[in-house]
C-alpha positions as CSV (number, residue, x, y, z in Angstrom):
1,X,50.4,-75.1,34.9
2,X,50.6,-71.4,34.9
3,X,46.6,-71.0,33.8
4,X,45.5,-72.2,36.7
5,X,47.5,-69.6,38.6
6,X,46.4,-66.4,36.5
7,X,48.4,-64.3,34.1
8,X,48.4,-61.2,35.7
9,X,52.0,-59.6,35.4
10,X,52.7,-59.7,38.9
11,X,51.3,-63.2,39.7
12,X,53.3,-64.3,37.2
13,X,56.3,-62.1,38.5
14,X,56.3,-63.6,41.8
15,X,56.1,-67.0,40.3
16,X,58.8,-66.8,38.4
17,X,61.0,-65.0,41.4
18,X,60.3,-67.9,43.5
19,X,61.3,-70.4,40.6
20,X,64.5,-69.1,41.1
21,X,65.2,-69.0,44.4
22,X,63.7,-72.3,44.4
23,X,66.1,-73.6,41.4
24,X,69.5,-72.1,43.8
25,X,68.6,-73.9,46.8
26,X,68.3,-76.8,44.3
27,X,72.1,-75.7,42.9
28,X,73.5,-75.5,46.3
29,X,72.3,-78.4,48.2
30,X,73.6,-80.7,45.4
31,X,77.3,-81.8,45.3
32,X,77.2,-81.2,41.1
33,X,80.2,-82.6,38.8
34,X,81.1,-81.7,35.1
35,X,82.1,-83.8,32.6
36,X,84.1,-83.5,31.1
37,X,85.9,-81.8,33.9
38,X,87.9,-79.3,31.5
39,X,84.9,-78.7,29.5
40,X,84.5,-74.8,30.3
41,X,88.1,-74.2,29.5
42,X,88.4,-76.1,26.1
43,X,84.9,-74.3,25.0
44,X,86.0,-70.9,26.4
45,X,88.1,-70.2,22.8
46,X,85.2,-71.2,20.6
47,X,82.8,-68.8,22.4
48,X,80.5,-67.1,21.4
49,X,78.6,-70.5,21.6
50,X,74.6,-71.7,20.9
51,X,74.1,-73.5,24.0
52,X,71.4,-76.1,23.3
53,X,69.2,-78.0,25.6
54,X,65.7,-80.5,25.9
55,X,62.6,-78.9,27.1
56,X,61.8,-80.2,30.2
57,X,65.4,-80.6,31.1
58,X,66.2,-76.8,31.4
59,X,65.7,-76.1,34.5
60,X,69.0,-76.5,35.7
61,X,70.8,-75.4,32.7
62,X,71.5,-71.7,33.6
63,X,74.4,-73.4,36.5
64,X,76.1,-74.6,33.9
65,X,77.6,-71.5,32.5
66,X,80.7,-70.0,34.0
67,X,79.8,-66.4,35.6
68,X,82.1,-64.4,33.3
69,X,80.6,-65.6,30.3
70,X,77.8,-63.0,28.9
71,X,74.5,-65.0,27.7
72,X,71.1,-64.4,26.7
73,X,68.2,-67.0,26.6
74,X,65.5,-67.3,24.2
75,X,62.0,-67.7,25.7
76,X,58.9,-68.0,24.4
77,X,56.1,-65.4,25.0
78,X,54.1,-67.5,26.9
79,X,52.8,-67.4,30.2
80,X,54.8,-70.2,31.3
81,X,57.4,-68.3,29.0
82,X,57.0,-65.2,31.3
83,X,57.9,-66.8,34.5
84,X,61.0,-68.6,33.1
85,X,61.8,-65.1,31.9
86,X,61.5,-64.1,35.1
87,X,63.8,-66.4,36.8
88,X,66.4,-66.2,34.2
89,X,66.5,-63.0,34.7
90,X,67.3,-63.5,38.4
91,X,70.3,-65.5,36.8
92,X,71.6,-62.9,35.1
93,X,70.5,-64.0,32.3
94,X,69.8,-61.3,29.0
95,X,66.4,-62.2,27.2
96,X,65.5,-63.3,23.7
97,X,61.6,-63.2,23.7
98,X,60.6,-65.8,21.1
99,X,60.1,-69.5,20.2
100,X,60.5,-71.5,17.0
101,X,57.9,-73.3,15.9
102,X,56.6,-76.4,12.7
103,X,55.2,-74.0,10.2
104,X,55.6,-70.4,8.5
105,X,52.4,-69.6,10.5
106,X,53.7,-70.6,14.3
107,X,57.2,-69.0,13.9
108,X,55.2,-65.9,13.3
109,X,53.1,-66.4,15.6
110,X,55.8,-66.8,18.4
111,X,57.9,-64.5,17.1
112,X,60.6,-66.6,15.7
113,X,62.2,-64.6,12.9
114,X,62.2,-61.6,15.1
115,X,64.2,-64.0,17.6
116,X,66.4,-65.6,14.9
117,X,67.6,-61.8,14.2
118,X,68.1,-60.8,17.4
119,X,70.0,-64.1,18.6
120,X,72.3,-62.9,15.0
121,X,72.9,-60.1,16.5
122,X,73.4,-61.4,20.6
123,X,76.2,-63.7,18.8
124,X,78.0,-61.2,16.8
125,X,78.0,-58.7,19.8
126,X,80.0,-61.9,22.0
127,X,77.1,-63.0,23.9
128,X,76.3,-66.7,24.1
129,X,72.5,-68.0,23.1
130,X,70.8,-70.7,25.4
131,X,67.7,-72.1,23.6
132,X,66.4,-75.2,23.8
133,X,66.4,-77.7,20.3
134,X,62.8,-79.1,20.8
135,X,59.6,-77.0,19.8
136,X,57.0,-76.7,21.8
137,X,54.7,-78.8,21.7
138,X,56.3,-81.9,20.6
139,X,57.4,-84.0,20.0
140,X,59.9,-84.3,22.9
141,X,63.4,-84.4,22.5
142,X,63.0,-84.4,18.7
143,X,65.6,-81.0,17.2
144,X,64.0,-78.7,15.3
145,X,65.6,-76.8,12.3
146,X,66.2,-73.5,14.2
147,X,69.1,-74.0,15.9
148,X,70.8,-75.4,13.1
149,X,69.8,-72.3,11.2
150,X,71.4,-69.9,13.2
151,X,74.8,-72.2,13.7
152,X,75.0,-71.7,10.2
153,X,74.1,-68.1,9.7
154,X,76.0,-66.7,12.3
155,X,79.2,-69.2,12.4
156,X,78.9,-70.0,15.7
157,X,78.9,-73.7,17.3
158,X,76.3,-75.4,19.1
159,X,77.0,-76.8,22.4
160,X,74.4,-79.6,23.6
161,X,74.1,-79.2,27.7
162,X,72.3,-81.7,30.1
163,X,71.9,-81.5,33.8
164,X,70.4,-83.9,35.7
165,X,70.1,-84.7,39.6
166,X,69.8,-87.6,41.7
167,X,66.5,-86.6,43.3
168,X,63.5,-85.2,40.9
169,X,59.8,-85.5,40.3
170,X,58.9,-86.1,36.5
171,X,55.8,-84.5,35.1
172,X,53.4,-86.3,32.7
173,X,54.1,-83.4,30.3
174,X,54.7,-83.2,26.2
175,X,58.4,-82.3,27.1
176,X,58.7,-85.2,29.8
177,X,59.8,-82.2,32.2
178,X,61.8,-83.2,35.5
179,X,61.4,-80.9,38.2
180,X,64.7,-81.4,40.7
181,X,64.9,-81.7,44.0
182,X,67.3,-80.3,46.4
183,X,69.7,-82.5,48.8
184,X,71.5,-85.1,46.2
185,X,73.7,-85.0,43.9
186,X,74.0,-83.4,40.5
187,X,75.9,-83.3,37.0
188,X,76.6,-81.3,34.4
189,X,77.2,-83.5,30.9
190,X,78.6,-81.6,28.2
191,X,79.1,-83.1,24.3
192,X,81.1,-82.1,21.5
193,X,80.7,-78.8,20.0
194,X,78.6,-78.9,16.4
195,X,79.7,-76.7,13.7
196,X,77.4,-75.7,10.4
197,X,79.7,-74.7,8.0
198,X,77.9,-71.5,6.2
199,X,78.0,-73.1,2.5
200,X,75.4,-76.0,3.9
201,X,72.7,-76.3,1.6
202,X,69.6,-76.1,3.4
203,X,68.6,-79.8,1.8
204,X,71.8,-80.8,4.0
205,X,71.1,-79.5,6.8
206,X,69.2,-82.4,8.3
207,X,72.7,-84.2,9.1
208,X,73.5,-81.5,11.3
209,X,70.0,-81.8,13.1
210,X,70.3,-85.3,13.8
211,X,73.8,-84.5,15.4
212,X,72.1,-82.1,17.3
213,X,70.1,-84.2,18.6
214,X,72.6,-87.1,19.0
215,X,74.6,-85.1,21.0
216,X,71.7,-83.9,23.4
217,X,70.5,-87.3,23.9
218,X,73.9,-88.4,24.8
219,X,74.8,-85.3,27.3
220,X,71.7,-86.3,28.9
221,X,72.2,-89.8,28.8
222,X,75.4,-89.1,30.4
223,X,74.1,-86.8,33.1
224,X,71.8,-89.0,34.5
225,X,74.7,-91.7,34.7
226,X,76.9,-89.3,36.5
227,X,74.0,-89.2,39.6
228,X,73.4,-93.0,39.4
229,X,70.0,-92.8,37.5
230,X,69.1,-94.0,33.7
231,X,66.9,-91.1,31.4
232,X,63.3,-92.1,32.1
C-alpha cells in the first residue's frame, strides 16, 4: 500500500498523521463496550503486561489501553512500519522499532533481537509492550514464538486484545486486515492473562503458543459478537 505512495520521510509522516486522526474519529463515532467490563481493573495489578494482538486487527488496539498506563509498541521498520509508527506516536504511544520473523536470518534482518532486548528492558522499567503475535508475512493469525519468548524471559503476562466494529472494509491482504469505519458500534474483547513460567523448556514452549493463539482467536471471536458480526 505504502509503495505506491513513496517512502519519502515526510510522505510517509503525513500518512501516518492522518491514520490517526482518521483511526479517533473512528474511536469516537462508535458507541464501544469492554468485556469483560472490569477487565482494566483486574489486569491493572498484574501490569506490566505483553499486550498481544492479530495483524490486520490492530488498528484499533491502541483505545484499548487506559490513559494512565505507560506503553510502548513494537513496529517493524517498514515503510508501512513507519506510518504506523507514526500514528502511534500520535497515541502516545513509546516505540519499539522491530519485528520478529521465521528464521535466524529475518529476525536479523528486522531487527528482532535488538527489539526482544529492548521490550526486556520496556517491561522491567513498568512500561507495557503491545506487539502483535503473527509474523509478517504469514501465515495469518498463526502465533509465533516471540512473544512467548519474552513472557518467559521477562516474567510478565500476555494479554490477547481484540477490537472489532460493526462497520469495516476487509482487505484481500496476508493478515486478512479490516480497516473500520466510523458511525457504528464497537468492542473491546479481552481473554485471560497467559503466564510462561521462567523454568519452561524451550521444547515446551509450544503449549504456551497455541494458548496464545487460543486466546487471540477467542477475544476476536468475541469482539465481533459484541457488534453483531461473525470473524470473516
Amino acid at each position: 500500500m505504502i509503495k505506491r505512495l513513496g517512502r519519502h520521510p515526510r510522505v510517509l509522516s503525513a500518512v501516518g498523521s492522518l491514520m490517526a486522526a482518521y483511526l479517533k474519529l473512528v474511536y469516537h463515532t462508535n458507541r464501544f463496550v469492554i468485556e469483560p467490563v472490569d477487565a482494566h481493573d483486574d489486569t491493572e495489578k498484574d501490569l506490566p503486561v505483553i499486550v498481544a494482538m492479530w495483524h490486520g486487527q490492530h488498528f484499533m488496539v491502541p483505545f484499548a489501553k487506559p490513559r494512565h498506563w505507560p506503553a510502548k509498541v513494537m513496529i517493524s521498520r517498514s515503510a508501512d512500519g513507519e506510518v504506523n509508527a507514526v500514528a502511534a506516536s500520535k497515541f502516545g504511544l513509546g516505540l519499539i522499532r522491530a519485528s520478529g520473523g521465521k528464521n535466524a536470518r529475518q529476525i536479523r534482518k528486522r531487527g528482532g533481537m535488538r527489539g526482544f532486548i529492548e521490550a526486556l528492558r520496556a517491561l522491567k522499567d513498568g512500561y507495557s509492550i503491545a506487539m502483535t503475535a503473527d509474523v509478517p508475512k504469514g501465515p495469518s493469525r498463526k502465533s509465533g514464538e516471540g512473544i512467548v519468548q519474552l513472557a518467559k524471559h521477562s516474567g510478565r503476562p500476555i494479554l490477547p486484545v481484540a477490537v472489532a466494529t460493526s462497520r469495516s472494509i476487509e482487505l484481500d491482504t496476508w493478515d486478512r486486515a479490516s480497516v473500520n469505519l466510523p458511525f457504528g458500534r464497537g468492542s473491546i474483547a479481552i481473554s485471560d492473562l497467559i503466564w510462561v513460567p521462567a523454568e519452561t523448556e524451550d521444547d515446551a514452549l509450544e503449549s504456551y503458543r497455541l494458548k496464545v493463539e487460543d486466546g487471540l482467536n477467542a477475544a476476536t471471536k468475541r469482539a465481533y459478537e459484541l457488534v453483531g458480526r461473525s470473524d470473516g
